[in-house]
C-alpha positions, -999 to +999 in steps of 0.1 A: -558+773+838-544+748+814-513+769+811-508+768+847-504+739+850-483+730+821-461+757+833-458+737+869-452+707+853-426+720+832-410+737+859-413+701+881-398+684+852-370+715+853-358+708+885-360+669+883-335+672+858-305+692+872-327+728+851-326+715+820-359+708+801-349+678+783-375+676+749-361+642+734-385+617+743-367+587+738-336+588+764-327+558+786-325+566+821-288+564+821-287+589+790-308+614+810-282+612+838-251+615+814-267+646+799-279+662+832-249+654+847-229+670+816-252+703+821-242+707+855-203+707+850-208+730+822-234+753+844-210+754+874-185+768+852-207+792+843-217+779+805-253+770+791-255+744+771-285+734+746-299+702+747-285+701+708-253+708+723-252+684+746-264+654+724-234+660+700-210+666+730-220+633+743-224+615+708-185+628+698-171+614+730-188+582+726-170+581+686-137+593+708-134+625+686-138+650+716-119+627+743-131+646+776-155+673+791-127+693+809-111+693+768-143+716+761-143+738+788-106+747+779-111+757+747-141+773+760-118+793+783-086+795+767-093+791+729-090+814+702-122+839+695-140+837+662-167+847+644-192+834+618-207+848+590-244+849+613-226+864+640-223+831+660-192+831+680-167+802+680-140+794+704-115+771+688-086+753+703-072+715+699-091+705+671-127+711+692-150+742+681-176+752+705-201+774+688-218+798+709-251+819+703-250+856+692-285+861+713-278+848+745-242+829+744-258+796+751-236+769+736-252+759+702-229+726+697-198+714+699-173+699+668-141+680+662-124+695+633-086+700+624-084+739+617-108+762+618-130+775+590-115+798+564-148+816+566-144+822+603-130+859+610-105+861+640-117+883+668 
Protein backbone atom coordinates (compact mmCIF):
# COMPACT_ATOMS: atom_id res chain seq x y z
CA UNK A 1 0.00 0.00 0.00
CA UNK A 2 2.85 2.29 0.95
CA UNK A 3 4.32 1.83 -2.51
CA UNK A 4 1.16 3.00 -3.98
CA UNK A 5 1.15 5.78 -2.90
CA UNK A 6 4.73 6.82 -3.09
CA UNK A 7 4.42 5.82 -6.60
CA UNK A 8 1.29 8.51 -7.01
CA UNK A 9 3.03 10.98 -5.33
CA UNK A 10 6.07 10.65 -7.38
CA UNK A 11 4.12 10.58 -10.44
CA UNK A 12 2.14 14.04 -9.03
CA UNK A 13 5.44 15.49 -8.35
CA UNK A 14 6.38 14.24 -12.20
CA UNK A 15 3.90 16.16 -13.81
CA UNK A 16 4.13 19.29 -11.59
CA UNK A 17 7.39 19.60 -12.82
CA UNK A 18 7.23 19.65 -16.68
CA UNK A 19 8.19 15.13 -16.16
CA UNK A 20 11.13 15.57 -14.54
CA UNK A 21 11.57 14.10 -11.01
CA UNK A 22 13.70 16.75 -9.56
CA UNK A 23 15.72 14.81 -6.32
CA UNK A 24 17.80 18.08 -5.11
CA UNK A 25 16.09 19.29 -2.24
CA UNK A 26 17.29 22.50 -1.90
CA UNK A 27 16.15 24.51 -5.25
CA UNK A 28 14.64 28.02 -5.07
CA UNK A 29 11.46 28.21 -6.82
CA UNK A 30 12.98 30.15 -9.64
CA UNK A 31 15.80 27.40 -9.95
CA UNK A 32 12.99 24.74 -10.26
CA UNK A 33 11.57 26.76 -13.15
CA UNK A 34 14.99 27.40 -14.95
CA UNK A 35 15.60 23.71 -14.82
CA UNK A 36 12.04 22.57 -15.85
CA UNK A 37 11.92 24.97 -18.32
CA UNK A 38 15.56 23.82 -19.61
CA UNK A 39 14.09 20.09 -19.71
CA UNK A 40 11.33 20.96 -21.86
CA UNK A 41 13.37 22.73 -24.70
CA UNK A 42 15.64 19.84 -24.64
CA UNK A 43 12.55 17.22 -24.54
CA UNK A 44 10.79 18.96 -27.41
CA UNK A 45 13.77 18.49 -29.44
CA UNK A 46 13.63 15.12 -28.70
CA UNK A 47 16.71 14.91 -25.98
CA UNK A 48 16.57 13.61 -22.24
CA UNK A 49 18.41 15.35 -20.04
CA UNK A 50 19.51 14.09 -16.31
CA UNK A 51 18.97 16.17 -13.58
CA UNK A 52 23.10 16.01 -13.33
CA UNK A 53 22.95 17.36 -16.75
CA UNK A 54 20.99 19.98 -16.26
CA UNK A 55 22.57 21.44 -13.06
CA UNK A 56 25.97 21.74 -14.93
CA UNK A 57 24.18 23.05 -18.06
CA UNK A 58 22.69 25.73 -16.01
CA UNK A 59 25.80 26.29 -13.55
CA UNK A 60 28.18 26.75 -16.94
CA UNK A 61 25.89 29.32 -18.37
CA UNK A 62 25.65 31.19 -15.27
CA UNK A 63 30.00 31.15 -15.31
CA UNK A 64 29.30 32.30 -19.23
CA UNK A 65 31.38 29.21 -20.42
CA UNK A 66 28.34 27.57 -22.38
CA UNK A 67 26.75 31.04 -23.63
CA UNK A 68 23.18 29.63 -24.78
CA UNK A 69 20.79 26.52 -24.82
CA UNK A 70 20.27 26.61 -28.60
CA UNK A 71 24.61 26.37 -28.57
CA UNK A 72 23.91 22.75 -26.95
CA UNK A 73 21.37 21.53 -29.07
CA UNK A 74 23.67 22.31 -32.16
CA UNK A 75 26.34 20.47 -31.18
CA UNK A 76 23.91 17.98 -30.18
CA UNK A 77 22.64 17.88 -33.74
CA UNK A 78 25.49 18.92 -35.81
CA UNK A 79 28.60 18.00 -33.79
CA UNK A 80 31.16 15.60 -34.35
CA UNK A 81 30.52 11.77 -32.93
CA UNK A 82 32.83 10.29 -30.39
CA UNK A 83 33.28 7.74 -28.16
CA UNK A 84 34.68 7.04 -24.68
CA UNK A 85 36.66 4.53 -23.28
CA UNK A 86 33.03 3.21 -21.18
CA UNK A 87 31.24 3.45 -24.35
CA UNK A 88 29.58 6.87 -23.46
CA UNK A 89 29.01 8.76 -26.52
CA UNK A 90 30.07 12.38 -26.99
CA UNK A 91 29.04 14.90 -29.45
CA UNK A 92 31.61 17.73 -29.67
CA UNK A 93 31.43 20.93 -31.49
CA UNK A 94 32.43 24.81 -30.46
CA UNK A 95 34.28 24.05 -27.54
CA UNK A 96 30.92 22.29 -25.73
CA UNK A 97 30.87 18.38 -25.21
CA UNK A 98 27.61 16.79 -24.49
CA UNK A 99 28.08 13.39 -23.08
CA UNK A 100 25.50 11.05 -23.73
CA UNK A 101 24.60 7.48 -22.03
CA UNK A 102 25.53 4.16 -23.74
CA UNK A 103 22.23 2.54 -21.93
CA UNK A 104 19.61 4.82 -22.86
CA UNK A 105 21.14 8.06 -24.67
CA UNK A 106 20.00 10.22 -21.85
CA UNK A 107 22.32 13.23 -21.64
CA UNK A 108 24.79 12.51 -18.77
CA UNK A 109 26.28 16.28 -18.67
CA UNK A 110 27.39 18.87 -20.58
CA UNK A 111 31.25 20.54 -20.66
CA UNK A 112 33.17 23.59 -22.01
CA UNK A 113 36.40 22.44 -23.20
CA UNK A 114 38.76 23.65 -26.04
CA UNK A 115 39.37 20.26 -28.07
CA UNK A 116 38.24 17.15 -27.43
CA UNK A 117 39.87 14.39 -25.48
CA UNK A 118 42.82 12.56 -27.04
CA UNK A 119 41.33 9.46 -25.48
CA UNK A 120 38.11 10.01 -27.34
CA UNK A 121 37.94 7.75 -30.58
CA UNK A 122 36.14 9.39 -33.64
CA UNK A 123 33.03 7.62 -34.78
Amino acid sequence: MTQVILKQYNDFIKRQNGGIMLKGKNYSEEYKIKLVETYNYFKEHGYNFTEHALNRLLGRMGQGKILSKEDVLDALSNGKIYQEFDGTIVRFKNDISVHIAKDNGDIKTVIARKKPKTDWREI
